[in-house]
VEXDREN-2710 file (C-alpha; in Angstrom, 1 decimal):
% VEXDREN-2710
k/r/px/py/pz
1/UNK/22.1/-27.8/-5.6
2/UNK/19.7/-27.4/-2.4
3/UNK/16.1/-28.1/-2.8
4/UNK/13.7/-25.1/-3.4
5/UNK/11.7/-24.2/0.0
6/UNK/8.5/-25.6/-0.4
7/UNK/5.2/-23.1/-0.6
8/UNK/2.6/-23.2/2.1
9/UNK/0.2/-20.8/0.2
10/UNK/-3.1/-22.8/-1.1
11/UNK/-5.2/-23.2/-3.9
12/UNK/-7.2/-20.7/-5.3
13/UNK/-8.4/-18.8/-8.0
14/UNK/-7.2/-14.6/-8.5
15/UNK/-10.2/-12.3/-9.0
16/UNK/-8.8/-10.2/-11.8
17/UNK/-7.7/-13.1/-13.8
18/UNK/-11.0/-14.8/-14.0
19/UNK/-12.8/-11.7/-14.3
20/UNK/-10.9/-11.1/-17.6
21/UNK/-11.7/-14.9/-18.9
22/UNK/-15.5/-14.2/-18.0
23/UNK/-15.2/-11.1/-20.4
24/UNK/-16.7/-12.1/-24.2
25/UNK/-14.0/-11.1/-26.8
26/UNK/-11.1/-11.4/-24.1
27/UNK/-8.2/-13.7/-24.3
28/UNK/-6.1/-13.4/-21.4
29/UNK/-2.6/-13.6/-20.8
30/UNK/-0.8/-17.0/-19.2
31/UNK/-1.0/-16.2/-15.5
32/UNK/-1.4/-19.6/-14.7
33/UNK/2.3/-20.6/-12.8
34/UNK/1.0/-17.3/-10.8
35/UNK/-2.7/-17.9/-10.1
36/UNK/-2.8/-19.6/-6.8
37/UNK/-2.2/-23.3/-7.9
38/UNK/1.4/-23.1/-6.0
39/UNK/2.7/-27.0/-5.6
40/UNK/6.6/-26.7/-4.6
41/UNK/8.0/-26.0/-7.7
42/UNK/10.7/-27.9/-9.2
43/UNK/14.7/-27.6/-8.7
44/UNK/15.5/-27.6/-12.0
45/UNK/15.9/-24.2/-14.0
46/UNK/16.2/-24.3/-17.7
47/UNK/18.0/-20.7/-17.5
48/UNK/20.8/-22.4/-15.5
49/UNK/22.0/-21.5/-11.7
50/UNK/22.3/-17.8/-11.5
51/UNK/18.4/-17.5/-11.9
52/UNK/17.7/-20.0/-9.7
53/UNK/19.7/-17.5/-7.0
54/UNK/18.1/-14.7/-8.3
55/UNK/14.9/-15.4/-6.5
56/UNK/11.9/-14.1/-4.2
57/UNK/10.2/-16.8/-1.7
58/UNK/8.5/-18.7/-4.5
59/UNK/9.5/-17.3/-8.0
60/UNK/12.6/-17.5/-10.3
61/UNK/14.0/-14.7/-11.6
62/UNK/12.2/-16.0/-15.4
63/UNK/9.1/-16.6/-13.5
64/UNK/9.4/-13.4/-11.6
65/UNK/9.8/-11.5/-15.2
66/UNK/7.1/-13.8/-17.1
67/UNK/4.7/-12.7/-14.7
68/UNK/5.0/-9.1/-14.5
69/UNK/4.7/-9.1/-18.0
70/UNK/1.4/-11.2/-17.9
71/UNK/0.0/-8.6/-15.1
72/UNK/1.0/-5.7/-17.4
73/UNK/-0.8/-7.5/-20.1
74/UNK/-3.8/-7.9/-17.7
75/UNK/-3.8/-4.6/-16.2
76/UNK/-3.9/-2.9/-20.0
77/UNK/-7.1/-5.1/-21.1
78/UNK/-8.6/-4.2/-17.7
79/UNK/-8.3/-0.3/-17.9
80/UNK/-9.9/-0.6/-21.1
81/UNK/-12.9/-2.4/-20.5
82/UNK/-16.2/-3.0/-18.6
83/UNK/-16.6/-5.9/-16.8
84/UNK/-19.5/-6.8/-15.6
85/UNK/-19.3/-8.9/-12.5
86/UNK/-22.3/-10.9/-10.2
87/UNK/-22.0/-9.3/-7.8
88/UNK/-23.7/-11.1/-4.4
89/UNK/-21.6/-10.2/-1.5
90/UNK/-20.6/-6.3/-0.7
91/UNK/-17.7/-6.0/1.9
92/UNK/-18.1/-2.7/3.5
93/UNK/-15.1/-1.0/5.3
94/UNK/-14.6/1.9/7.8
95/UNK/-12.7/2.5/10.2
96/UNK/-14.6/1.5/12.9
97/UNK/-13.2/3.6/15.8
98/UNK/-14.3/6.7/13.9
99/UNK/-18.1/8.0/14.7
100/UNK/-18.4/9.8/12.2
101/UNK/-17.4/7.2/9.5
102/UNK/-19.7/5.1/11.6
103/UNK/-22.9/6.6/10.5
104/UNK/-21.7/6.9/6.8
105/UNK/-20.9/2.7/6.6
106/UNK/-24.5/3.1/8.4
107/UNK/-26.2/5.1/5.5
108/UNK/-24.4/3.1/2.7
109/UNK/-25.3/-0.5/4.6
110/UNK/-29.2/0.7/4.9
111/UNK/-29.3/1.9/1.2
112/UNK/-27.8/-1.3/-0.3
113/UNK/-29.9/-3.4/1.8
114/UNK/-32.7/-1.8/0.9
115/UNK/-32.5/-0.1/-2.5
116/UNK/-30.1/-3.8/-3.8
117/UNK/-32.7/-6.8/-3.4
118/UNK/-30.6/-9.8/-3.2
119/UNK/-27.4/-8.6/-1.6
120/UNK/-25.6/-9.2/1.0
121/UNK/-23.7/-6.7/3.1
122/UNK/-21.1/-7.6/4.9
123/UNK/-19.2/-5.3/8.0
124/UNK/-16.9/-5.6/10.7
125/UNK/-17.6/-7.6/13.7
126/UNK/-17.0/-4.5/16.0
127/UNK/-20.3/-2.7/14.8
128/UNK/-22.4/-6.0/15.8
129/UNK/-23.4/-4.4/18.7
130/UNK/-22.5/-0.7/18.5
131/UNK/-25.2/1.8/19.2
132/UNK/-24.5/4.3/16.7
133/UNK/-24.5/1.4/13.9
134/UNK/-27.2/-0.3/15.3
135/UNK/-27.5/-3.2/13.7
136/UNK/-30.8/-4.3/15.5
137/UNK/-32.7/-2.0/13.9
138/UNK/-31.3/-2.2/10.1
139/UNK/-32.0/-6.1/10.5
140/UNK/-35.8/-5.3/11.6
141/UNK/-36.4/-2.4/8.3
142/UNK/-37.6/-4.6/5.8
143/UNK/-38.3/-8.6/6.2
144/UNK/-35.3/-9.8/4.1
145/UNK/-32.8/-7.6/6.0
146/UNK/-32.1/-9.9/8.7
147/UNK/-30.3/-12.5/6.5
148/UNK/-28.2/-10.2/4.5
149/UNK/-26.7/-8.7/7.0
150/UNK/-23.4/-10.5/8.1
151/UNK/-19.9/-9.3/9.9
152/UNK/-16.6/-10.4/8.8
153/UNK/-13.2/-10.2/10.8
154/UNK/-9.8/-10.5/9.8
155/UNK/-9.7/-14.3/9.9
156/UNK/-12.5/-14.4/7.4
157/UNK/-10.4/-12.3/4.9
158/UNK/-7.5/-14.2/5.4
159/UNK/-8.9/-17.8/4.8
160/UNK/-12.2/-16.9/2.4
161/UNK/-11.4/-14.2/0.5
162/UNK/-13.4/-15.3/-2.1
163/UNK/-17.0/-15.1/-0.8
164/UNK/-16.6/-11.2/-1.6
165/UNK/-17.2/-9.7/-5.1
166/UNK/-16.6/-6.0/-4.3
167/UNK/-14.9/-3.8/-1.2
168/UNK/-16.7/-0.5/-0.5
169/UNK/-14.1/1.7/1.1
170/UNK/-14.9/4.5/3.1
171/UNK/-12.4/6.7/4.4
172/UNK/-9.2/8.2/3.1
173/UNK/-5.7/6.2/1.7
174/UNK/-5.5/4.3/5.0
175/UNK/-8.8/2.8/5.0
176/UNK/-7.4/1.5/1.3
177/UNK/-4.2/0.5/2.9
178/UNK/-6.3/-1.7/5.1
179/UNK/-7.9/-3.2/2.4
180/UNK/-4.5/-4.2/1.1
181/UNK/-3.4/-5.3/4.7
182/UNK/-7.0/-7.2/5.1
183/UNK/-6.3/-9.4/1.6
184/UNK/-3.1/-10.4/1.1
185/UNK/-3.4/-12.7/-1.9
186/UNK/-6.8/-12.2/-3.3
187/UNK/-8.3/-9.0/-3.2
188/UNK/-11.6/-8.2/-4.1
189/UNK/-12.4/-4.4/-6.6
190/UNK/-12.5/-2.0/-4.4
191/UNK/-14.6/1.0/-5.0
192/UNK/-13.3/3.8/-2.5
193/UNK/-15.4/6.9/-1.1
194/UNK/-13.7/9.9/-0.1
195/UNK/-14.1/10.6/3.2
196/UNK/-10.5/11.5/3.9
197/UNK/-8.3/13.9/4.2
198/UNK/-6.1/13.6/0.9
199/UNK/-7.6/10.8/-1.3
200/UNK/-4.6/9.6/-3.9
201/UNK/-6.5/6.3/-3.6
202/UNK/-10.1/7.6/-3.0
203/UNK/-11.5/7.7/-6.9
204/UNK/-15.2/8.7/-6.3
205/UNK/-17.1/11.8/-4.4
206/UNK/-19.3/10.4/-1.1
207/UNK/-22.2/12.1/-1.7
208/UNK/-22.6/10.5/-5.0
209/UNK/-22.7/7.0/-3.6
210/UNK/-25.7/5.5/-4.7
211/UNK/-25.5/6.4/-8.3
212/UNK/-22.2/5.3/-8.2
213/UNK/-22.7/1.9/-6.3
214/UNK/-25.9/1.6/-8.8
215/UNK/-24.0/1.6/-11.7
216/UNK/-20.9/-0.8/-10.5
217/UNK/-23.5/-3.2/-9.4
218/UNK/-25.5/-3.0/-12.5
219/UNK/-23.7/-1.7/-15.7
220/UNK/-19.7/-3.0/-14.4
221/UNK/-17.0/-1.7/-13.5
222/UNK/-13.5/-0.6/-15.5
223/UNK/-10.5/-2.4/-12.7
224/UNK/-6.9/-0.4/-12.0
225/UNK/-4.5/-2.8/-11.6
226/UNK/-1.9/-1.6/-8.7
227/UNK/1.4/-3.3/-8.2
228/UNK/1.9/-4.8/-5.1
229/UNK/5.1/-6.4/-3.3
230/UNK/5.8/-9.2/-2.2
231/UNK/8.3/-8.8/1.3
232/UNK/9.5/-11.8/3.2
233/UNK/11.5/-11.3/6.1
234/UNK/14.5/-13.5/6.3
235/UNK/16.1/-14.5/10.0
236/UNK/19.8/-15.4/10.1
237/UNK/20.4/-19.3/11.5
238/UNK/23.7/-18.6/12.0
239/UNK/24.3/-15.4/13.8
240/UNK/26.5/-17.1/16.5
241/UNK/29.6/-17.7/14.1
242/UNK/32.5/-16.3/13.5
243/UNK/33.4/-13.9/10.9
244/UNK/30.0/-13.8/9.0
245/UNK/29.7/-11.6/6.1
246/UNK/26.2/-10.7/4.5
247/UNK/27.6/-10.2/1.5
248/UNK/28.9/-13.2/0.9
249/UNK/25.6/-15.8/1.9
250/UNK/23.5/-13.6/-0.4
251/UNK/25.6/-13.4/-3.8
252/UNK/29.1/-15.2/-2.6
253/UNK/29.8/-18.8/-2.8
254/UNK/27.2/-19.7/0.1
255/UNK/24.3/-18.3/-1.8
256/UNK/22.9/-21.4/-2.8
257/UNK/23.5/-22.7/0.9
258/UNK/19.4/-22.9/2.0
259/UNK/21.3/-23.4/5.9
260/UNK/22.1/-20.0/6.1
261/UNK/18.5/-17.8/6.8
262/UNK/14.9/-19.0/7.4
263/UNK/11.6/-17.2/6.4
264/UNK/9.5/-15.6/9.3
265/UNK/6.5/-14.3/7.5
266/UNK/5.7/-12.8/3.8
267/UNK/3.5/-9.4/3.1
268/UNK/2.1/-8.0/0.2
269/UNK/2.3/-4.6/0.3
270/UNK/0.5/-1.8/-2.1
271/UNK/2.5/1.6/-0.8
272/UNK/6.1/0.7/0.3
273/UNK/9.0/-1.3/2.2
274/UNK/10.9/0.9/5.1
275/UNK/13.6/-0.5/6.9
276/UNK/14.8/1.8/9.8
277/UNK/17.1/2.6/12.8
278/UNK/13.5/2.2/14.9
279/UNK/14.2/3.3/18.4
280/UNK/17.9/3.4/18.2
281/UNK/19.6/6.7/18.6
282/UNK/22.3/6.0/15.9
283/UNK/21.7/5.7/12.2
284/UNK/21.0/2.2/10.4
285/UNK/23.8/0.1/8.0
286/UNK/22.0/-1.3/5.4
287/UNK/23.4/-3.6/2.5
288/UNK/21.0/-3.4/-0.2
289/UNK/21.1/-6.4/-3.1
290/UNK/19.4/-6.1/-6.7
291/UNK/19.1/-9.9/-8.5
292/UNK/22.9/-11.3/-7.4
293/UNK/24.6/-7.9/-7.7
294/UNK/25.6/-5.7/-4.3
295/UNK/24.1/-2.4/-4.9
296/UNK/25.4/-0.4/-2.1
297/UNK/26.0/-0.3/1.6
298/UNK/23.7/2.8/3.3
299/UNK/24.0/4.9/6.5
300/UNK/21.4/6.7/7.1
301/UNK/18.1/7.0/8.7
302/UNK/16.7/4.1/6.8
303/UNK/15.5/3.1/3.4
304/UNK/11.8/3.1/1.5
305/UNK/11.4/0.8/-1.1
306/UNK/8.3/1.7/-3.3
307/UNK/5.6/1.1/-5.6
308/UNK/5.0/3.2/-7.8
309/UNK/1.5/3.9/-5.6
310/UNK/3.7/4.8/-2.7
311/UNK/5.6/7.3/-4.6
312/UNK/3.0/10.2/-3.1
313/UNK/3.5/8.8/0.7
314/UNK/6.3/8.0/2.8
315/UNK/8.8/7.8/-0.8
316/UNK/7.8/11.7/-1.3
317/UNK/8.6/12.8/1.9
318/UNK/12.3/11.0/2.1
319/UNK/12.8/13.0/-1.5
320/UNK/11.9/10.3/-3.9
321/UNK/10.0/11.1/-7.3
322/UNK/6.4/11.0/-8.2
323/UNK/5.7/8.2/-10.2
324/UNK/3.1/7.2/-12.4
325/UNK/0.9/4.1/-10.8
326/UNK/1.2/2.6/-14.3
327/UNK/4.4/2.4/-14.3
328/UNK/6.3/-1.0/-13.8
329/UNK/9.1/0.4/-11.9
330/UNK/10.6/-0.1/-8.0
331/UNK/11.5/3.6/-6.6
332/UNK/14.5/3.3/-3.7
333/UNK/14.7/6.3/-2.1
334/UNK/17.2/6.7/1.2
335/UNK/16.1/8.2/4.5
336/UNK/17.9/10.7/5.7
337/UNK/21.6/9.4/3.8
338/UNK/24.6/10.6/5.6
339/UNK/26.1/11.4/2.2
340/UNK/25.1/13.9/-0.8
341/UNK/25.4/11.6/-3.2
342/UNK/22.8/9.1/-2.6
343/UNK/20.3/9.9/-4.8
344/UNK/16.9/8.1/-5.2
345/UNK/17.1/5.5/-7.7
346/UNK/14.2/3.7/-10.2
347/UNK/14.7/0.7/-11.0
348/UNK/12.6/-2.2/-12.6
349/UNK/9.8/-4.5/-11.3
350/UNK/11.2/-7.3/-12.4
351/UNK/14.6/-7.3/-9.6
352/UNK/14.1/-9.1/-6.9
353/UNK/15.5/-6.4/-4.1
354/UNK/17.3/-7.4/-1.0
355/UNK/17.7/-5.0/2.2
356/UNK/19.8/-6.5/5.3
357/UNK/21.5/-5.9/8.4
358/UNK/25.2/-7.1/8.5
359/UNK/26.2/-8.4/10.8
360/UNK/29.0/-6.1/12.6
361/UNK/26.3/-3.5/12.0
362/UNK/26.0/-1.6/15.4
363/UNK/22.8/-1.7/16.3
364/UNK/19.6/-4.0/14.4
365/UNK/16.7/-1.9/12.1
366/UNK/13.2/-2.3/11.8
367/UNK/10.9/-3.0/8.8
368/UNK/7.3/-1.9/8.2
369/UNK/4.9/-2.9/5.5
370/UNK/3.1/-0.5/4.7
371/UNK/3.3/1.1/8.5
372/UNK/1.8/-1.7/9.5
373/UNK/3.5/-5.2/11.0
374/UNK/6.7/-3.6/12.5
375/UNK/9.3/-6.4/12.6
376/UNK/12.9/-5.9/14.3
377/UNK/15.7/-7.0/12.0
378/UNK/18.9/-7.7/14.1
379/UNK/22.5/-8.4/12.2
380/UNK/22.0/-10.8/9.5
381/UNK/18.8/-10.6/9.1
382/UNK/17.3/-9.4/5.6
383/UNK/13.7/-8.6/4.0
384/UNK/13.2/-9.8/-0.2
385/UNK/11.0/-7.5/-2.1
386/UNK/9.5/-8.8/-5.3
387/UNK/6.5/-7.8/-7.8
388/UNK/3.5/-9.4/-6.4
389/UNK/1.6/-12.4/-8.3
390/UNK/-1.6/-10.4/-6.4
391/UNK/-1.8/-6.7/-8.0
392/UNK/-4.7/-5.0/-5.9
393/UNK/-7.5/-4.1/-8.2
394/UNK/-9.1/-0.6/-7.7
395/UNK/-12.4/0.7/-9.8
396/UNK/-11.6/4.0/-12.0
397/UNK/-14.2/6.4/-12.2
398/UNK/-15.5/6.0/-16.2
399/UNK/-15.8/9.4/-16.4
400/UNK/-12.0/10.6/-15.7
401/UNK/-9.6/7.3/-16.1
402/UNK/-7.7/9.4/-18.2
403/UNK/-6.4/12.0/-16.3
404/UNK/-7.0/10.9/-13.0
405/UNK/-3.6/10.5/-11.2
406/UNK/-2.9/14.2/-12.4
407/UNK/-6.1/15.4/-10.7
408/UNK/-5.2/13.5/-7.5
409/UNK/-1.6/15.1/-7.4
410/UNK/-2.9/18.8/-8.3
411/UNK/-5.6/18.6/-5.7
412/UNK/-3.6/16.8/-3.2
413/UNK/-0.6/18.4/-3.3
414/UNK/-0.9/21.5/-5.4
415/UNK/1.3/20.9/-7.6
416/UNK/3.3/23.4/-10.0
417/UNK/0.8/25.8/-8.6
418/UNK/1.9/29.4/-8.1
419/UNK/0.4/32.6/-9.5
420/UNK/0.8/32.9/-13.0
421/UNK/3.2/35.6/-14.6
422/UNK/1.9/38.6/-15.9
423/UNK/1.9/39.6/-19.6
424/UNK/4.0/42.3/-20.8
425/UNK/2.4/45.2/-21.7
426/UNK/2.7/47.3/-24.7
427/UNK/3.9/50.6/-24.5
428/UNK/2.0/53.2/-27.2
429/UNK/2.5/56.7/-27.5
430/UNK/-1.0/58.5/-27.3
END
């Protein structure tokens, strides 16, 4: 059998895992084949040849299933207790083309520095030097100012994502989103503020920021786990030959063959997968693959392949179903099917899904993650989507953990709301 591709990811250590083996009392779940120590793994496979096919970038099918159990494990300690964290180093984000967001990551900035003795704040390099941030004059407020005030870019997130304990997010979904994009292996808690326009992801009330902030910093915090996914686009080596069937390199005899397709970049994604006709004036072919099985072959506009965190965006627009964030589930929901009998289908986090172009498709599609990263897929290509080893880690209100998701979908989107039916009245003869 071929050799396994070997990982380029490095060492390091996952935020919500140790935060869990910090906690007194707690004894976490075996994460450790999932944690970031990822040394090429070996060829051999104990469940035999049709796991080792079954198979994202990095994991096995058993390794794949071992650790979404773990994170489920995880995720149900974490919503149910307080941990209290060290926190040294606050990432702030904004968007920060948006004035008005500008003076709010401004307010929140000023207060921490000043109100939080010994922290340090950090923001995007674009405010450095932008007047209505004014950094000059935050630095000169108070004498310890100066050094706690530090800007990060994107390369910073990518390569250190551990000098950060906690990501203040102020904005709406997208500004959450960008968190996600921002940290694609380890991600920080992050506290969101709504400032937005919706706010599925947006947990806490702006205006109540520093009692809020005061509190996380102070008394801990109660962590969300999200599911995430994992999506590597795979290019086609051998588009050029003859009579090449999709089909039959992914779950036919040349399935094992590592000659056939070559990775071009992997994304960790918290709302969805959408693979597209793009540009093109004519509808996509898709094949679509679940573990070694061929699920279906769409027409249609495209295809979203969601979390269940996605299943209030770009999923409930194509028709999909609302879905729980806790559940452990992958929603496939077609865009625009030239047929009335696709219907969406919910299936569980622990297949590894496949979504390619064949190759006597007509025209290529596109793939975005997350709407972000907009990649062409031509004939032969395909994208893998996989449960995340990184779940993204978002702070619950204390207050309403509950109930919380129904809030956001009754405020949000009003639903089952319509005026209530009247009683009937009784008739009596006076």
């Amino acid at each position: 059998m071929a050799a396994r591709p070997q990982s380029v990811r490095r060492t390091t250590d996952c935020y919500v895992h140790s935060i869990l083996n910090e906690h007194k009392g707690s004894e976490a779940p075996d994460l450790s084949f999932q944690g970031a120590t990822e040394e090429k793994m070996s060829d051999k496979d104990p469940h035999g040849d049709k796991n080792q096919r079954n198979e994202s970038r990095l994991l096995t099918k058993k390794q794949i299933s071992d650790m979404a159990f773990g994170i489920r494990e995880l995720a149900k300690r974490l919503s149910s207790i307080r941990v209290k964290t060290n926190v040294r180093n606050v990432f702030v984000l904004c968007k920060a083309h948006d004035e008005g967001l500008i003076k709010n990551t401004r307010d929140v900035t000023e207060w921490i520095l000043q109100k939080q003795d010994g922290l340090t704040v950090w923001v995007e390099e674009t405010l450095e030097h932008n007047d209505l941030f004014d950094a000059k004059s935050l630095r000169e407020s108070c004498p310890t100012c100066k050094d706690r005030l530090r800007f990060w870019n994107e390369e910073l997130c990518a390569k250190r994502p551990q000098t950060f304990d906690i990501i203040v997010a102020l904005g709406g979904d997208g500004t959450v989103l960008y968190a996600s994009h921002l940290f694609q292996r380890i991600v920080p808690a992050v506290i969101s503020f709504s400032l937005g326009s919706l706010g599925f992801l947006t947990k806490f009330d702006y205006e109540g920021y520093p009692d809020t902030l005061t509190k996380a910093f102070h008394d801990g915090i109660t962590v969300s786990l999200r599911l995430r996914f994992e999506a590597t686009v795979m290019r086609s080596r051998t588009r050029d030959k003859p009579d090449q069937d999709l089909v039959e390199e992914l779950i036919g005899e040349e399935a094992d063959n590592q000659h056939t397709h070559v990775p071009d970049g992997t994304h960790n994604i918290l709302n969805e997968l959408v693979v597209d006709r793009g540009p093109n004036p004519t509808m996509s072919t898709i094949e679509l693959f679940g573990d070694d099985q061929h699920f279906t072959t769409i027409q249609a506009d495209g295809i979203c392949i969601s979390t269940p965190t996605g299943s209030t965006a770009y999923n409930l627009a194509a028709g999909g179903s609302l879905c729980h964030p806790d559940n452990p589930v992958i929603l496939v929901t077609a865009i625009c099917a030239h047929t009335l009998s696709f219907r969406p289908i919910i299936l569980p986090d622990t297949i590894v899904m496949r979504a390619g172009v064949p190759y006597d498709a007509r025209t290529s599609s596109w793939a975005s993650f997350d709407g972000r990263e907009r990649v062409e897929l031509k004939p032969g290509d395909y994208v893998t989507v996989s449960a995340s080893r990184f779940p993204f880690p978002s702070v619950l209100p204390l207050d309403r953990k509950s109930k919380d998701w129904v809030d956001s979908i009754s405020r949000t989107l009003q639903w089952n709301s319509r005026q209530r039916q009247k009683s009937f009245k009784e008739w009596s003869d006076k």
